[in-house]
N, C-alpha and C positions, 0 to 999 in steps of 0.2 A: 469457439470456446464453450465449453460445456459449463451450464452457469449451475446445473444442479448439486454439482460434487461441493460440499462444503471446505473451505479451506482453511487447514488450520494456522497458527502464528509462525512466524517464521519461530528460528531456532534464536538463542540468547545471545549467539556467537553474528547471527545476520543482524539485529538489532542495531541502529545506530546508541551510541552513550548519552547519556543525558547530562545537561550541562548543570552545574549547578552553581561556578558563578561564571558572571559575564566575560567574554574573552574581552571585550573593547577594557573592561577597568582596570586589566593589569598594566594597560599601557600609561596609564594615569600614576603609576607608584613616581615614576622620579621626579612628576611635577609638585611630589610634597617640599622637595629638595628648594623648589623658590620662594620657599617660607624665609629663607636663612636672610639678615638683614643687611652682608657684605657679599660682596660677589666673590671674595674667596673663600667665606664660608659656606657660600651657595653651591661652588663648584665641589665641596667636599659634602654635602649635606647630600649632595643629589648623587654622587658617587657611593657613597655609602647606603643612604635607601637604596636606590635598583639594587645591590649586592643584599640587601636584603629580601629584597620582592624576589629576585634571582634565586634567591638559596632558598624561601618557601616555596616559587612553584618548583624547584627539583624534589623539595622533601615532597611535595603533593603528587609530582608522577613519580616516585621512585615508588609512592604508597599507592597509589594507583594500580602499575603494573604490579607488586608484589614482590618485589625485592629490596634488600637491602639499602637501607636509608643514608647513610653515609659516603659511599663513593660516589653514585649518581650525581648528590649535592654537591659534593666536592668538584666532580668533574664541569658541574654546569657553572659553579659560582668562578673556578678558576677560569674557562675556557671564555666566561662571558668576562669577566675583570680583564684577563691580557688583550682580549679584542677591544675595550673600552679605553687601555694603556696605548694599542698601536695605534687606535683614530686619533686618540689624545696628541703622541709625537707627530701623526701627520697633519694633523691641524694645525699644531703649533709652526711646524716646518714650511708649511706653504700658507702660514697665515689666516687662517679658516675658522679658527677657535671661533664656536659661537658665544661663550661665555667672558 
């Protein structure tokens, strides 16, 4: 390898992204949910934050990649809520509810 040739930066598109907040803390949104003082306001406390942490990181990558703010979010907050509805019946069905 020829060490003399100077090299320039990659291009913006090679670039990895920069992070600006930590991936580990959005996993921490539905443990605010164990604030609530009865365990079935727990279970709806913590149902309803994640559908908000849910709905802000869509609005964050819909703004991200550049597109329209509204389906994205729609599409992420619905598809993660019915997924959270179907473990919901199958916990309850084979007994697994951890709440």
């Amino acid at each position: 390898m020829n060490s003399d040739i100077p090299r320039s930066p990659p291009p913006a598109r090679c670039r990895p992204p920069r992070r600006r907040w930590p991936a580990f803390g959005w996993g921490l949104v539905p443990l605010l949910g164990l604030l609530a003082p009865s365990a079935a306001a727990r279970l709806w406390l913590i149902v309803l934050v994640t559908l908000i942490g849910l709905a802000i990181a869509g609005l964050l990558a819909a703004r991200v990649a550049g597109i329209a703010l509204v389906r994205p979010t729609l599409r992420v907050v619905i598809g993660s809520g019915l997924a959270m509805l179907v473990t919901a019946i199958a916990g309850q069905r084979f007994h697994v509810s951890g709440i």
